[in-house]
DOSEBA-608426 format. One line per field, with one value per residue (C-alpha): x, y, z; residue in one letter. Coordinates in steps of 0.05 Angstrom, whole numbers, plus 5000, padded with zeros to 4 digits. Each point is the difference from the previous one (the first is absolute). Layout:
# DOSEBA-608426
xx: X	...
yy: Y	...
zz: Z	...
residu: a	...
***
This chain:
# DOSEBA-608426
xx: 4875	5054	5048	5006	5067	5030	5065	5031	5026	5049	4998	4936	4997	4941	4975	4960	4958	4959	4956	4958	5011	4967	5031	5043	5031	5042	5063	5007	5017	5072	5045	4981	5043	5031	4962	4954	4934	4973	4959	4958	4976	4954	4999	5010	4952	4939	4971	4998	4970	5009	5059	5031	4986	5036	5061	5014	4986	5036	5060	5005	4980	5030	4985	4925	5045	5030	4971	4945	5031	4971	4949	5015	4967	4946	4941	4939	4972	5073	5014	4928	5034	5066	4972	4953	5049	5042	4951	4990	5074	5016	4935	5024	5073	4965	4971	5049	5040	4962	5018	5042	4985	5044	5013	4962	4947	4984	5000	4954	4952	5005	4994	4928	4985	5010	4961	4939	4996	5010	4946	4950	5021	4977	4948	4968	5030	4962	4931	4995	5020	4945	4956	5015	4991	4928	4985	5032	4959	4935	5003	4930	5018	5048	4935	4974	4965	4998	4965	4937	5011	5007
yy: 6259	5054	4985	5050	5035	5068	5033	5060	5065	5027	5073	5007	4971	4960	4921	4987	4946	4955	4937	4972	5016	4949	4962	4960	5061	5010	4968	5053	5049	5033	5013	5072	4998	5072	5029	5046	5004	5053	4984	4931	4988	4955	5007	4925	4973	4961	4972	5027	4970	5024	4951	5024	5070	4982	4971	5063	5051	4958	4997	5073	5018	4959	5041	5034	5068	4999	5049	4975	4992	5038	4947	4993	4977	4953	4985	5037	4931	4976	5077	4996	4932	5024	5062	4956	4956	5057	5028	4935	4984	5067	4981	4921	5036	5054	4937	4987	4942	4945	4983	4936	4973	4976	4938	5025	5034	4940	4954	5044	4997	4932	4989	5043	4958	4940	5016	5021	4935	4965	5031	4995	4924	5001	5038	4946	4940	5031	5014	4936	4971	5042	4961	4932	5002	5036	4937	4950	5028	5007	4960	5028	5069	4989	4964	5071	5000	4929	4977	5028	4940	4939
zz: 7376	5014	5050	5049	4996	5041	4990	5026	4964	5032	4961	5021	5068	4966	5010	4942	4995	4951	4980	5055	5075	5045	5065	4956	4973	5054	4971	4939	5055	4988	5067	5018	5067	5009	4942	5006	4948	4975	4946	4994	4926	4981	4925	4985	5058	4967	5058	5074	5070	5059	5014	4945	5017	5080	4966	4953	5057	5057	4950	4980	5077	5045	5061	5007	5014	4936	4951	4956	4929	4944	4959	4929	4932	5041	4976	5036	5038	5013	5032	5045	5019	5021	5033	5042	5016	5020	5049	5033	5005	5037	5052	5017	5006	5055	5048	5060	5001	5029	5072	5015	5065	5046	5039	5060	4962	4963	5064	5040	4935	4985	5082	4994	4946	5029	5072	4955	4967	5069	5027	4948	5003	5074	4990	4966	5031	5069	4953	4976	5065	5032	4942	5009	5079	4986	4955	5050	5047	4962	4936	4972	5006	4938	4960	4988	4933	4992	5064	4957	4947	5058
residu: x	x	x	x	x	x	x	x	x	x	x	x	x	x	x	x	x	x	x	x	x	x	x	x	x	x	x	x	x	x	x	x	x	x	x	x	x	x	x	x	x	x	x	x	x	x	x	x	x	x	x	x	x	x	x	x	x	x	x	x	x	x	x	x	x	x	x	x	x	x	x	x	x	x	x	x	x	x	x	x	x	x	x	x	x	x	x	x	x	x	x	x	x	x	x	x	x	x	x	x	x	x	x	x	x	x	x	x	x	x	x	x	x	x	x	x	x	x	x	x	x	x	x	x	x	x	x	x	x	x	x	x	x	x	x	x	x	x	x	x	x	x	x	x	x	x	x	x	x	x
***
């Protein structure tokens, strides 16, 4: 196996990569704070998922507004890869932040919450009280079906 390795050309504003890019790849990434990439080749790159694919495009494109870099040398499965991977990154970074509740928010919700449960649980404390007296009161009633077998 190929251990995955990056580095970063500075003449040509270009990260190039190779050997296998998977989740545990992330480590072979060089520092690209303040640089800018332009070019992201993939010559060397033997194997690709789509974790792999993430790292190298989250590392040459920090932020979704930064231009896509040109895509160079991949092979034709590892460029579908990083092209879909592309296209899904720019959709997850279009959903709004998710909303944090507050204190009161989350009180008056977990307040609903609780008064549901409460009355479901009388709802059936009063049911099966309104059973038991019906049997107290008339123990056959409660034989049903097996009154046939006495």
């Amino acid at each position: 196996m190929t251990e995955a390795r990056a580095h970063f050309d500075e003449a040509q504003s270009a990260l190039i990569a190779s050997g296998i890019w998977h989740a545990d790849a992330a480590a072979a990434l060089p520092n690209l704070v303040g640089k800018t990439v332009r070019i992201l080749d993939g010559a060397g790159v033997t194997q690709l998922d789509t974790n792999g694919a993430w790292l190298l495009l989250a590392a040459a494109r920090p932020q979704v507004s930064d231009p896509m870099p040109e895509l160079r040398a991949f092979q034709p499965q590892h460029l579908a890869m990083l092209k879909l991977v592309a296209q899904h990154c720019a959709t997850t970074a279009a959903q709004p932040a998710p909303h944090h509740e507050g204190v009161l928010e989350l009180l008056g919700r977990s307040t609903l919450v609780m008064w549901a449960h409460l009355t479901g649980l009388l709802d059936f404390v009063g049911r099966l009280f309104f059973e038991l007296a019906a049997l107290i009161g008339s123990p056959d009633a409660g034989a049903g079906a097996n009154s046939a077998l006495r």
